[in-house]
C-alpha positions as CSV (number, residue, x, y, z in Angstrom):
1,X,-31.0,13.9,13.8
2,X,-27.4,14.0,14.1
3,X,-25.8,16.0,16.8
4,X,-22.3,16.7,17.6
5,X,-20.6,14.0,20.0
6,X,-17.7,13.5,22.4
7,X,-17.1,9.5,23.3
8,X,-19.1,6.5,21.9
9,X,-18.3,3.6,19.3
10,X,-16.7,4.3,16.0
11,X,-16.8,2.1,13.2
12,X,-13.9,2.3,10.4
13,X,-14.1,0.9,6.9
14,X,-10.6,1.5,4.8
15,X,-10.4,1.1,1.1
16,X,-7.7,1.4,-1.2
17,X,-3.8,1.1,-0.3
18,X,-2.0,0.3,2.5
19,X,-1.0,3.6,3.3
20,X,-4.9,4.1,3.8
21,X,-4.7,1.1,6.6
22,X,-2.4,3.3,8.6
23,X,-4.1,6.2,8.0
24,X,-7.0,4.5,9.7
25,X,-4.9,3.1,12.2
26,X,-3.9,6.7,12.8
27,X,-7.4,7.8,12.7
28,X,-8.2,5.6,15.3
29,X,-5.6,6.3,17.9
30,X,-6.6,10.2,18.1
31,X,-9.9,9.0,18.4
32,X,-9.7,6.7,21.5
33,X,-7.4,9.5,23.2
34,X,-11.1,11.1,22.8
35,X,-12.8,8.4,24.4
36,X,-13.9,6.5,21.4
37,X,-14.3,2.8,21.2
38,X,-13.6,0.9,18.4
39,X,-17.0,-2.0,17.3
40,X,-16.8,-4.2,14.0
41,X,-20.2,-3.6,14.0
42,X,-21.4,-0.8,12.1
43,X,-25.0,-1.2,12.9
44,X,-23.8,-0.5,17.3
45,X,-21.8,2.2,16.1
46,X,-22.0,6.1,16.7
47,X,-19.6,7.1,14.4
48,X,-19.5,5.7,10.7
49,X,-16.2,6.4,8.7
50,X,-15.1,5.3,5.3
51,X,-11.5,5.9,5.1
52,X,-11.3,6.0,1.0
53,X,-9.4,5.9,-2.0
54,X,-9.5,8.2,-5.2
55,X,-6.5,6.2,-7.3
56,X,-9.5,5.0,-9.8
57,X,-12.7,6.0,-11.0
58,X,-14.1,2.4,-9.4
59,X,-13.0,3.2,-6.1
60,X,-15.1,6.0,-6.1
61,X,-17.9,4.3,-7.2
62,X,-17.8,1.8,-4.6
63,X,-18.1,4.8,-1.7
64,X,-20.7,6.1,-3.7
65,X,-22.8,3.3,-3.5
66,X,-21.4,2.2,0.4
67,X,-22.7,6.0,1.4
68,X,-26.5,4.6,-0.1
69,X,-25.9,1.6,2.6
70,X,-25.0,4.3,5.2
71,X,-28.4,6.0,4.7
72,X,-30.1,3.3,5.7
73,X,-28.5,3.5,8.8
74,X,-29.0,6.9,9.4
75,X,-32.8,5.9,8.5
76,X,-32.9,3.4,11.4
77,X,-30.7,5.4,13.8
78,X,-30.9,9.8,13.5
79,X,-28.3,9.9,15.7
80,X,-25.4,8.5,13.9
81,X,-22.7,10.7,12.1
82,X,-21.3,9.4,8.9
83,X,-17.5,10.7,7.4
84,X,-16.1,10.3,4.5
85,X,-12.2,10.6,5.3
86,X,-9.1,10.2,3.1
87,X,-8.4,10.7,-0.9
88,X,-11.9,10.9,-2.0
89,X,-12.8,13.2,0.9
90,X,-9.9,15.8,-0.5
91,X,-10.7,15.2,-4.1
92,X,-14.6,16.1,-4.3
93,X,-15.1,18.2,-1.0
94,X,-18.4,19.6,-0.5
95,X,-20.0,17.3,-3.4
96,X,-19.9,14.7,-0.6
97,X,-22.0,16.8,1.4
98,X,-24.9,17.6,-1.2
99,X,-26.7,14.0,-0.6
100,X,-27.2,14.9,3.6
101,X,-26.3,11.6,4.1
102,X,-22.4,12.5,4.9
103,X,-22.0,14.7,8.6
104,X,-18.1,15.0,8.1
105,X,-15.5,15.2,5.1
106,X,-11.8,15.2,6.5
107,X,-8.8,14.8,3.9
108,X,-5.7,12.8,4.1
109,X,-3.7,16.2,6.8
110,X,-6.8,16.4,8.8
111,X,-6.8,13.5,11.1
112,X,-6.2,15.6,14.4
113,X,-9.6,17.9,13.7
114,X,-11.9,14.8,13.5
115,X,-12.7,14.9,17.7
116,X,-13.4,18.6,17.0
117,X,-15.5,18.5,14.1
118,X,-17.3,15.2,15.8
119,X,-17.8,18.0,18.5
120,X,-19.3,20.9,16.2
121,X,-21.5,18.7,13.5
122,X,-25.2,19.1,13.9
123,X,-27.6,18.2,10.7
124,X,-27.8,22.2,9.8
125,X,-23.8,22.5,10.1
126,X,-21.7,19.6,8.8
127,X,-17.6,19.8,9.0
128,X,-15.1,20.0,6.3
129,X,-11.4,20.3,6.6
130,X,-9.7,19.6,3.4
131,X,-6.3,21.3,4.4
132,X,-3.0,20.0,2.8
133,X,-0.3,20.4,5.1
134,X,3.4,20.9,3.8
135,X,4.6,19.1,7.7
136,X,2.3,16.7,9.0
137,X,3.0,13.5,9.0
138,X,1.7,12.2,12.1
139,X,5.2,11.2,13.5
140,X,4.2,12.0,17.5
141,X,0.9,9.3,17.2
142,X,0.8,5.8,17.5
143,X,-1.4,4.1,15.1
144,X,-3.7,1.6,16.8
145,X,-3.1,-1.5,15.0
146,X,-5.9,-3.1,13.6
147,X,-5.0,-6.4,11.8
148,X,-6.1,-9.1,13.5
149,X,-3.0,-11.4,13.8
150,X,0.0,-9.1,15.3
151,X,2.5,-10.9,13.3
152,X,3.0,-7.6,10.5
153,X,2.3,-3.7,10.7
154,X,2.8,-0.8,8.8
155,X,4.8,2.0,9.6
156,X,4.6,5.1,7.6
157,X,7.7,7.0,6.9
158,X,6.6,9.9,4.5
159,X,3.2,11.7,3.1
160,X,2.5,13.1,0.0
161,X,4.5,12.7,-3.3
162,X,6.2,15.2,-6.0
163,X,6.2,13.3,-8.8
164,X,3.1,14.2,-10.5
165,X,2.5,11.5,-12.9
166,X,0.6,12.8,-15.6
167,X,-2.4,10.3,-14.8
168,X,-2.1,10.1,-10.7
169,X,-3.8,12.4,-8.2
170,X,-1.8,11.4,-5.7
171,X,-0.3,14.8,-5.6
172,X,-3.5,16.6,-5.6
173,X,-5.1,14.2,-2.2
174,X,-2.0,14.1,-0.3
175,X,-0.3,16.8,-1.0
176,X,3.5,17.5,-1.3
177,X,6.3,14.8,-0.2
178,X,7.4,15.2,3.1
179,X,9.3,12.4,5.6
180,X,9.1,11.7,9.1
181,X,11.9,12.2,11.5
182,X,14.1,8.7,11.9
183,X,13.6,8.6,15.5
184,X,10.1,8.2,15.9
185,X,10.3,5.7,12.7
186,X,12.7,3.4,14.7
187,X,11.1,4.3,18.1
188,X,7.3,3.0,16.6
189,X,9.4,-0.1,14.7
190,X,11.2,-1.2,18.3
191,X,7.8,-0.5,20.0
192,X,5.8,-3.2,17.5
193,X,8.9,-5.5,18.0
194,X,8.7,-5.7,21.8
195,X,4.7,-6.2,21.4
196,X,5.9,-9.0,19.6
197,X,5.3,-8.4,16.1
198,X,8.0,-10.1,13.8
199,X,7.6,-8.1,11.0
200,X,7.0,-4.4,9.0
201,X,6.8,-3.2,6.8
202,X,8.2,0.6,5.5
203,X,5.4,2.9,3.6
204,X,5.5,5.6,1.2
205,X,4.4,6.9,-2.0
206,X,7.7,6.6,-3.4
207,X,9.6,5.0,-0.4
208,X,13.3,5.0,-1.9
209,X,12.9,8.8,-2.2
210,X,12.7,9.6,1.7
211,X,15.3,12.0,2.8
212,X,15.5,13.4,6.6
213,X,17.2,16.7,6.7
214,X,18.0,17.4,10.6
215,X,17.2,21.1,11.1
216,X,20.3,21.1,13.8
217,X,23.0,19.3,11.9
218,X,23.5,17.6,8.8
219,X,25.6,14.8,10.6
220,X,21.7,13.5,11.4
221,X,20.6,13.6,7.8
222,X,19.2,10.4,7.0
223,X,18.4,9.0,3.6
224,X,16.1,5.9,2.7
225,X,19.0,3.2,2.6
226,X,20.3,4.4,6.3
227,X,16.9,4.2,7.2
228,X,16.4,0.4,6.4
229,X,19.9,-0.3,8.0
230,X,18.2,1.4,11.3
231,X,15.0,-0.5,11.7
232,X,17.0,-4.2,10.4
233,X,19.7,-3.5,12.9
234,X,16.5,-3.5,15.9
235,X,16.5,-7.6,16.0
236,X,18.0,-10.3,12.9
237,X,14.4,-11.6,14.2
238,X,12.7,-8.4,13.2
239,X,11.5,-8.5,9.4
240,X,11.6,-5.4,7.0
241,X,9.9,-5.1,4.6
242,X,9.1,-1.6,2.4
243,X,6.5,-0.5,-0.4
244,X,7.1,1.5,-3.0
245,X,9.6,2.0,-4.8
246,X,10.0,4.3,-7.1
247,X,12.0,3.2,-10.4
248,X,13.7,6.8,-10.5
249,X,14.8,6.2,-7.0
250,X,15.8,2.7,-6.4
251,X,19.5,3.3,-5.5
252,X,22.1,1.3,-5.5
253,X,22.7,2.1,-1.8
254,X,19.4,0.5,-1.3
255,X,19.9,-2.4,-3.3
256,X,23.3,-3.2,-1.5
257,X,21.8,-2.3,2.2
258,X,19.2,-5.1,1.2
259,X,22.2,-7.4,0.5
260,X,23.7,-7.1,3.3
261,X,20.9,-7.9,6.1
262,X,19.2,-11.2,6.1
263,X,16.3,-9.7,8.0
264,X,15.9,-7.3,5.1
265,X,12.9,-9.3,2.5
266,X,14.3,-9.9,-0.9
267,X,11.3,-7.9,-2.5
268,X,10.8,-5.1,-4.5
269,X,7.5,-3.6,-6.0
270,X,8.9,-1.4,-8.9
271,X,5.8,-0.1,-10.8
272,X,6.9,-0.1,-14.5
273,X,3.2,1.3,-15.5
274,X,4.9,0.4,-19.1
275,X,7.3,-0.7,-21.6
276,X,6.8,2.4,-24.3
277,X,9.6,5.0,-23.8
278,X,6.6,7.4,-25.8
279,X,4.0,6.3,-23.3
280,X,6.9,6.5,-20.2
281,X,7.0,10.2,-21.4
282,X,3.5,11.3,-21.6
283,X,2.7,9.4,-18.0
284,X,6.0,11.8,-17.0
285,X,7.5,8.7,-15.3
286,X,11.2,10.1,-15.4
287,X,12.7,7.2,-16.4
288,X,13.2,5.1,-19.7
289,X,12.8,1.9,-20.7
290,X,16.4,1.2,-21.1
291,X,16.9,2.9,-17.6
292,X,13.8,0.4,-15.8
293,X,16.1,-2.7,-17.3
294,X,19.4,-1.8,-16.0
295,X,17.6,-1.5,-12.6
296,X,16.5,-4.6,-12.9
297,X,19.7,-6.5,-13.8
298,X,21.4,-4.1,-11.4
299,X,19.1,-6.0,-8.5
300,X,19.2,-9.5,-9.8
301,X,23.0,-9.2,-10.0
302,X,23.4,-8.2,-6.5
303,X,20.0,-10.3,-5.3
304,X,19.7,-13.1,-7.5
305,X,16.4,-14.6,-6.2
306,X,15.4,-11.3,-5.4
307,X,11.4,-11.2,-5.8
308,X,10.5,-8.0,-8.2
309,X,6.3,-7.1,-9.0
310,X,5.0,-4.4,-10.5
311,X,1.7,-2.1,-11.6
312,X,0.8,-1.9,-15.5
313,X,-1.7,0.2,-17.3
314,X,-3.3,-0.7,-20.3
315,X,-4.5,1.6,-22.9
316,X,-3.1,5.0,-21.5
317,X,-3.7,8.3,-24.0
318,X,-2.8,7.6,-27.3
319,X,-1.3,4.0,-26.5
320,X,0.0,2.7,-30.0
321,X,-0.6,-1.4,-30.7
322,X,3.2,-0.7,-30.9
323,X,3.5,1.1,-27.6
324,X,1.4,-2.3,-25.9
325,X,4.0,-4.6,-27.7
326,X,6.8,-3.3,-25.8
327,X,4.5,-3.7,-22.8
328,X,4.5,-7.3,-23.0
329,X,8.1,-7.3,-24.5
330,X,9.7,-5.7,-21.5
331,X,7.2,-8.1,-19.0
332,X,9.0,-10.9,-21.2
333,X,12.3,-9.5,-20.2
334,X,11.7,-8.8,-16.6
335,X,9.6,-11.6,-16.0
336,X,7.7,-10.3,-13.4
337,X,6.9,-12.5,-10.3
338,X,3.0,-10.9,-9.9
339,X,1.8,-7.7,-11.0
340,X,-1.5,-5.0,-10.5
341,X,-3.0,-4.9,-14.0
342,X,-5.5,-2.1,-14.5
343,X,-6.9,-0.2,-17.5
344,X,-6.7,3.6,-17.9
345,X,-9.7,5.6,-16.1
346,X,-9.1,9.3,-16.5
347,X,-9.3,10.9,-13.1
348,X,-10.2,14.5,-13.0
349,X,-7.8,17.6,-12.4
350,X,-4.4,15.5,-13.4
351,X,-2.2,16.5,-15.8
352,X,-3.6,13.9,-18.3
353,X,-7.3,14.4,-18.0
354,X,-6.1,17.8,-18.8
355,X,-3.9,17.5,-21.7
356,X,-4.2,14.2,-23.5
357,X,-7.7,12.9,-24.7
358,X,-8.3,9.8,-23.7
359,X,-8.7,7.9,-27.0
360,X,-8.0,4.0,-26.5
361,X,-11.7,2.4,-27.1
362,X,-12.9,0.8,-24.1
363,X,-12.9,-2.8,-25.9
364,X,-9.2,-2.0,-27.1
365,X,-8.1,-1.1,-23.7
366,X,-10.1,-4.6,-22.5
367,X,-8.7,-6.7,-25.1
368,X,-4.7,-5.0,-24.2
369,X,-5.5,-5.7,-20.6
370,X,-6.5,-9.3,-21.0
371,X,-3.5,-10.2,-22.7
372,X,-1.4,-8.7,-20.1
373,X,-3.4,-10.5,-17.1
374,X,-3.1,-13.3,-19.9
375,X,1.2,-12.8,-20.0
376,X,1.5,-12.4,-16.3
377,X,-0.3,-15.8,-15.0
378,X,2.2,-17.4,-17.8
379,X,5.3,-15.3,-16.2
380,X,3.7,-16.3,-12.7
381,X,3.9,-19.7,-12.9
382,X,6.9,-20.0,-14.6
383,X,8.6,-18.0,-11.9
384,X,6.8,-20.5,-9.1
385,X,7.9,-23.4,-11.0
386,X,12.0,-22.4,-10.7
387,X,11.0,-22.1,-6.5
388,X,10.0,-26.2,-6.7
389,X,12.7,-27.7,-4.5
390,X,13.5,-24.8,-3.5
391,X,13.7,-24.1,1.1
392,X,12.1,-20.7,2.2
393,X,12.3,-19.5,6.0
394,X,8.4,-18.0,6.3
395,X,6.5,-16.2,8.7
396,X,3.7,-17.9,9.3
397,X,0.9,-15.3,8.6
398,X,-2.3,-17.4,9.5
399,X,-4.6,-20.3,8.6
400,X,-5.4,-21.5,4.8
401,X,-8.7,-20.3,3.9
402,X,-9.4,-23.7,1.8
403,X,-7.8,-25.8,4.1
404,X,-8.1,-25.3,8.0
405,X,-5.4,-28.0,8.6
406,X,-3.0,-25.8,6.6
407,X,-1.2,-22.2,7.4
408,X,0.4,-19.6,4.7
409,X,2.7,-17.1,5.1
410,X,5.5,-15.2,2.6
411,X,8.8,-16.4,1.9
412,X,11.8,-13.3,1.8
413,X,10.9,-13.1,-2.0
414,X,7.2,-12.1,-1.1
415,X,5.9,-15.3,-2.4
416,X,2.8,-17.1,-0.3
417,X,3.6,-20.7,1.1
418,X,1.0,-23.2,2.1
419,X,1.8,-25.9,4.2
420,X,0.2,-28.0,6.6
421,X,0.5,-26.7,10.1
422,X,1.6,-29.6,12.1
423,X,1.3,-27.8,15.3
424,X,3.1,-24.7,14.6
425,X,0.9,-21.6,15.2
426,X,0.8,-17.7,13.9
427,X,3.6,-15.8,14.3
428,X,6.1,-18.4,14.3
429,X,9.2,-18.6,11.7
430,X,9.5,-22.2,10.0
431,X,11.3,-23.3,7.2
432,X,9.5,-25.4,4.1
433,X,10.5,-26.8,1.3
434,X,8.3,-26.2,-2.0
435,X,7.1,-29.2,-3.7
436,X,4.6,-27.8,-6.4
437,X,2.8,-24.9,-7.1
438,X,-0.3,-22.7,-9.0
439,X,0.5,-19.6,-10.9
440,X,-0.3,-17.8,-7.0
441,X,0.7,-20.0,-4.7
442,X,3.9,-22.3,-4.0
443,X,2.6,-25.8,-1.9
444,X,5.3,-26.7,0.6
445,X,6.5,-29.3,3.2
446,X,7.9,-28.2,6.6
447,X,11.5,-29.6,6.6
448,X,13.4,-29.4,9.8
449,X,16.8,-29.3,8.3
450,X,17.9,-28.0,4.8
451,X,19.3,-25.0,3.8
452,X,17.3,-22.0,2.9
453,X,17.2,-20.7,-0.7
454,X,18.7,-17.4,-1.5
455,X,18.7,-14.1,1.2
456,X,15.6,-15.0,3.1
């Protein structure tokens, strides 16, 4: 049976967002200052966490079924001590512990109790600490990173969000919107750029609305634009990238700040969600149609190649045939390089679940969805095809998974380059010229000379 432990291997699976990877990468570092050891494989490991998401109802499901696989272990092995940590763990609480398969629930602002509860859990007392915190962000730890090539990390600049779309529980797992102080922003971003990483890239729930208020002086205050200035001023060498954006938000400080530093990546994910000014409304987005589209020429007029995806939802509460129409009308418009399609799934306790029935038969929300997934591959490729001739400056990310005498890596716009590898390695920055391309990906020659397309 399971009994409470100090030290031994610790086995992480993360689902979801990439905010979720730094959480685990968080996660991990307060662990090994216990004397944990991080194993790949779960069936060595002491500790089992699932790091999880609650943003749809299929997320969930898969940790339901993942906590069945963790049983077995438990089965073969009395010892081990599974969590459940992150979104999920804050959203159903103690109905993860009904099954006596799960030793440990620890939300989103409770990452410095795990060692603790790992301590206290025995198989008559499991842990929970589901806590929100108005101030924790985790500034003083350094994440251990865990992607496997060292070429790109995440940095985590603020928690929690105040928005409270009407169909999100964001607000609910993660609590209220709080930033990180600047300095330990820049001091982790000039840390991963002397361990030789060439690129990061700037989280939030809403990035562009990070504000620093210095409690000493507001000569210190710092607001999302100053911060992107800090971290591109640490090397021209040093890429920054951010994620996301907010279309209530997106400033024009921001969008001029990107302009001005080449080491800055022409991309911005700007979640539209949809085109209906009615449907903008009940989601309580805070914006307009009419507002979205001026943000949008307001980009492309001071970053003309600049790459710009977005999220979509199909078949929200009371979504009109008219309300989708301007759905695919404004993707027309904007012409979206890629996009996260998704249909409604009501998630319990938001404002939606609560006040708006959700009335869009499932084949109706199907049939909307597969004509936006339908629209978007068209507006994909057409987007690629403009790039053919086109020279990108890319960081080479790692080897093509169809082709093992081939690399990838993005271009500034956040388009993925394939091209064969010629000798150059991970890590390295290379210039290509694009030649052809499928709806996802541009196929590129390395060209030693030429002059690279747009702000790269």
């Amino acid at each position: 049976m399971s009994r409470g432990k100090t030290g031994g291997k610790v086995y992480i699976e993360t689902y979801g967002c990439q905010m979720n990877v730094n959480d685990s990468e968080v996660m991990l570092s307060i662990l090994q200052d216990e004397g944990y050891v991080r194993t790949e494989e779960i069936g060595e490991a002491d500790v089992i966490l699932a790091n999880t998401c609650s943003i749809r109802d299929n997320a969930e499901q898969r940790i339901w079924g993942r906590i069945e696989q963790f049983r077995l272990q438990k089965k073969n092995r009395d010892n081990v001590i599974i969590g459940i940590t992150g979104c999920m763990a804050e959203r159903l609480k103690d109905r993860l512990l009904d099954n006596h398969v799960v030793d440990i629930v620890a939300g989103p602002d409770s990452y410095r109790d795990l060692p603790r509860m790992l301590k206290a859990v025995t198989p008559d007392s499991p842990q929970i600490n589901v806590l929100l915190s108005h101030e924790e962000t985790y500034a003083d730890i350094t994440p251990v990173r865990m992607d496997k090539n060292g070429v790109s990390a995440f940095i985590s600049i603020m928690r929690g969000c105040n928005n409270v779309c009407s169909y999100c529980v964001v607000p609910y797992t993660r609590g209220a919107e709080r930033s990180r102080d600047p300095k330990t922003i820049i001091r982790e971003a000039e840390d991963l750029f002397s361990r030789g990483y060439k690129e990061v890239c700037l989280l939030g729930q809403n990035v562009d609305s990070y504000f620093w208020k210095d409690p000493d002086t507001a000569d210190n205050d710092m607001n999302f634009a100053q911060l992107l200035e800090a971290v591109a001023k640490i090397s021209p060498e040093f890429r920054v990238r951010f994620s996301t954006s907010h279309p209530k938000d997106i400033s024009d400080e921001v969008i001029y700040t990107m302009a001005m530093y080449d080491n800055i990546c022409s991309h911005i994910h700007l979640p539209v969600q949809s085109g209906s000014n009615a449907m903008l409304e009940k989601m309580r987005r805070k914006y307009t149609r009419e507002w979205y589209l001026e943000r949008v020429r307001k980009i492309r007029s001071v970053i003309p190649d600049c790459g710009i995806t977005t999220d979509v939802i199909a078949g929200f509460c009371g979504e009109t045939e008219e309300d989708h129409r301007d759905t695919l009308s404004l993707m027309e418009e904007v012409g979206f390089d890629s996009a996260f399609m998704f249909q409604y799934s009501e998630r319990p306790g938001t404002l939606a679940a609560r006040k708006y029935p959700d009335d869009v038969p499932e084949e109706v929300k199907t049939r909307r969805l597969n004509e936006i997934i339908a629209l978007q591959n068209r507006l994909s490729l057409e987007s690629n095809r403009k790039e053919i001739g086109k020279v990108h400056r890319v960081l080479i990310e790692g080897t093509s998974k169809r082709n093992s005498g081939e690399l990838f890596g993005r271009a500034g716009n956040n388009k993925v380059c394939v091209f064969p590898a010629e000798g150059h390695k991970t890590g390295e920055y290379v210039d290509v010229e694009v030649l052809s391309c499928t709806s996802a990906t541009l196929i590129s020659r390395l060209c030693s000379t030429g002059k690279v397309s747009g702000k790269e």
